[in-house]
C-alpha positions as CSV (number, residue, x, y, z in Angstrom):
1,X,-80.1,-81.2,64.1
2,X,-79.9,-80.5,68.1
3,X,-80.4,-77.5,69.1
4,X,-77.2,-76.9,70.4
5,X,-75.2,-77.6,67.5
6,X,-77.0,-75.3,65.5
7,X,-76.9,-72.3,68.4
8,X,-73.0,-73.1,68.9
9,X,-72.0,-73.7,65.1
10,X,-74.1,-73.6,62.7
11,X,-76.0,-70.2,63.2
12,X,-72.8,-68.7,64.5
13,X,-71.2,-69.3,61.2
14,X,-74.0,-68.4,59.1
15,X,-74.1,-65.1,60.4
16,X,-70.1,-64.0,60.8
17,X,-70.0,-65.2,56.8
18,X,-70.0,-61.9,55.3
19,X,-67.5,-60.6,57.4
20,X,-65.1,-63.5,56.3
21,X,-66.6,-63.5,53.0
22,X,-65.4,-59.3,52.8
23,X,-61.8,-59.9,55.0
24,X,-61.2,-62.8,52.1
25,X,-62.1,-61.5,48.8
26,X,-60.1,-58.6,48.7
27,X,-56.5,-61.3,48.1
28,X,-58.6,-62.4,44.9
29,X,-59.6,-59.6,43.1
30,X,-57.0,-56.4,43.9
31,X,-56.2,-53.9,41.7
32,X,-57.5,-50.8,40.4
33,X,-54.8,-48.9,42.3
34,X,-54.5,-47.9,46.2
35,X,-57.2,-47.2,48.0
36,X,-55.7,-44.1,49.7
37,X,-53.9,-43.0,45.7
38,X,-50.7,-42.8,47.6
39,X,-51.5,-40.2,50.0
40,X,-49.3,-39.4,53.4
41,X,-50.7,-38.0,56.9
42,X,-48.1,-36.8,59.1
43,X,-45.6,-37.8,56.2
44,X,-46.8,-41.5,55.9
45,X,-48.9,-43.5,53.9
46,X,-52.7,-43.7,54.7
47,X,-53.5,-47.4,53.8
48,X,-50.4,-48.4,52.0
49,X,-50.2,-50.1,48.7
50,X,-51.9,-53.9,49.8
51,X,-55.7,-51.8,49.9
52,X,-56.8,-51.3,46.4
53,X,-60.1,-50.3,45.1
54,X,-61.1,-53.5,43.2
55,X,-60.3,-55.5,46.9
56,X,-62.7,-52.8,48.8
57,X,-65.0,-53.3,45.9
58,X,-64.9,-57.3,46.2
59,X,-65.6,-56.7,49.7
60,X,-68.4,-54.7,49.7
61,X,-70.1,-56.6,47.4
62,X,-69.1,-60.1,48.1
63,X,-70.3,-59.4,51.9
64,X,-73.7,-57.7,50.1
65,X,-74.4,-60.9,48.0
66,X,-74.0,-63.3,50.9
67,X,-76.6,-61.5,52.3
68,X,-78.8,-61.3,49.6
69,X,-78.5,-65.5,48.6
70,X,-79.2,-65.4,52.6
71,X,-83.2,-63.7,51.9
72,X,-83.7,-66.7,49.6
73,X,-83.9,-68.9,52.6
74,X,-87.3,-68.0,54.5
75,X,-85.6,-68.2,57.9
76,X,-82.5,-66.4,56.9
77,X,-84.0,-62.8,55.5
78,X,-84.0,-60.9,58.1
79,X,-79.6,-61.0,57.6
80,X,-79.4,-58.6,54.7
81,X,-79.5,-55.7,56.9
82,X,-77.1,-57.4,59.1
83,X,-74.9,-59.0,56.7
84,X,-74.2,-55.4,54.8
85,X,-73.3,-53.7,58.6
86,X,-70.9,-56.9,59.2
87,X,-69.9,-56.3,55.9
88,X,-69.5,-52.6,56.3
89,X,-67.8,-53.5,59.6
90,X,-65.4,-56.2,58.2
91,X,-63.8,-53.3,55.3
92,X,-63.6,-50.4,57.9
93,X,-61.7,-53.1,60.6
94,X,-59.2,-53.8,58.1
95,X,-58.6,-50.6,57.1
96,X,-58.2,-48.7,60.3
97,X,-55.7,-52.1,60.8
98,X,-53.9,-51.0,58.1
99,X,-53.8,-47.0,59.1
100,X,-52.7,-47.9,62.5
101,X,-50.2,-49.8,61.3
102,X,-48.7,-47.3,58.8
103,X,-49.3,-44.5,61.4
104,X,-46.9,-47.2,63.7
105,X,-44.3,-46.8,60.9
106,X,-44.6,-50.6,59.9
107,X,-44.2,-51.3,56.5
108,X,-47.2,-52.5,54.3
109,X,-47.5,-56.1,55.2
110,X,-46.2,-56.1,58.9
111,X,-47.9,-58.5,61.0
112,X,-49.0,-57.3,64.4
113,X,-51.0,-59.5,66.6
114,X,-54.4,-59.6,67.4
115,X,-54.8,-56.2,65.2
116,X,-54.7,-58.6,61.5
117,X,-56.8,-61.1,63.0
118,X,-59.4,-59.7,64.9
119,X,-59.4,-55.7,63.6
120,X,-62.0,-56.8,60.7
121,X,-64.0,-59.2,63.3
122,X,-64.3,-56.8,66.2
123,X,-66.1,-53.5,63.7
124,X,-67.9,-56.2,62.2
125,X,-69.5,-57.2,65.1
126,X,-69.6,-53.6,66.5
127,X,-71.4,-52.1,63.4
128,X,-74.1,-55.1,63.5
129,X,-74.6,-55.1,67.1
130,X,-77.4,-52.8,67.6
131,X,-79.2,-55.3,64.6
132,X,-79.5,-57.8,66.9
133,X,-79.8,-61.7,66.3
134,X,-76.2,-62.4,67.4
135,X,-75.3,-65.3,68.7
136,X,-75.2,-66.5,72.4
137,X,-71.8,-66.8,74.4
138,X,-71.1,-70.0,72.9
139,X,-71.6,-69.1,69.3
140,X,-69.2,-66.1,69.8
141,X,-66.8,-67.6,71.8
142,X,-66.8,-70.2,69.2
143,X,-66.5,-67.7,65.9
144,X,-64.1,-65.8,67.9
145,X,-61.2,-68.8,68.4
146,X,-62.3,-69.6,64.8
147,X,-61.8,-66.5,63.3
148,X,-58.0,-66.6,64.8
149,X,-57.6,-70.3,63.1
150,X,-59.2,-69.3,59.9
151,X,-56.7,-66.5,59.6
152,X,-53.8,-68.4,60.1
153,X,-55.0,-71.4,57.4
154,X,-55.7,-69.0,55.0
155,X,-53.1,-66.4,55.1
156,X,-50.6,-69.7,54.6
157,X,-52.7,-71.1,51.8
158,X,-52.9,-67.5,50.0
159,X,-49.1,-67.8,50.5
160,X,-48.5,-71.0,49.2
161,X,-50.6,-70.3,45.9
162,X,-49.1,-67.0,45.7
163,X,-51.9,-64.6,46.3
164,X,-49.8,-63.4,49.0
165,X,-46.4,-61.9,49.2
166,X,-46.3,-63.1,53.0
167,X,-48.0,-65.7,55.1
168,X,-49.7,-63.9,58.1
């Protein structure tokens, strides 16, 4: 495989997985009530009623087990450390997405732009930064426009199959 393909796809991907892997889960296994148990601030919700425990839990551990089928591979074991920090990074980007949004006043599944598709990409990144082995400008530039595709595909597929109540 050239080089470049792997430094501009491949690796790129292998390492933002357990951020998608934790942004995704969370539509297949909710439940176990809201996150925030229907607490306000300033007279409105925290999270809202779409961040339940069971889809934190899924998260956290879905990101956690990519990681850890990642230190079966020789080459790949250094990414638990950073697969748990994307990982970590990926739940708290959603949820401060979510408390912005009900801070806003915007009703549990509002769309607003760039914050649903990039808040769980951006702390991901951020809280695995200082880990190191990121990928060069190419890799990120390519993850980044992916992530923004990804999110559209699959938002309108967990629609379809009615996972979601709304397709952003």
């Amino acid at each position: 495989m050239p080089a470049d393909l792997y430094s501009v796809v491949v690796y790129p991907l292998i390492y933002i997985f357990p951020a998608y892997a934790a942004n995704a889960l969370p539509v297949l296994f909710s439940g176990g009530g809201p996150l925030d148990r229907k607490r306000k601030l300033w007279g409105k919700r925290v999270l809202g009623e779409h961040k339940t425990v069971y889809g934190t839990l899924s998260a956290a551990i879905g990101g956690v087990l990519v990681g850890l089928v990642y230190t079966q591979f020789g080459a790949l074991g250094y990414m638990l450390p950073i697969a748990i920090m994307l990982t970590l990074g990926a739940i708290s980007g959603d949820l401060l997405g979510s408390f912005i949004k009900r801070q806003l006043g915007l009703k549990s599944g509002s769309s607003v732009f760039l914050l649903d598709q990039y808040g769980f990409y951006v702390l991901a990144l951020a809280f695995a930064f200082r880990l190191g082995s990121m990928p060069g400008l190419y890799g990120m530039a390519f993850i980044t426009l992916l992530t923004g595709v990804l999110h559209i595909a699959t938002n309108r597929a967990a629609y379809m199959l009615r996972l979601k109540k709304v397709p952003w």
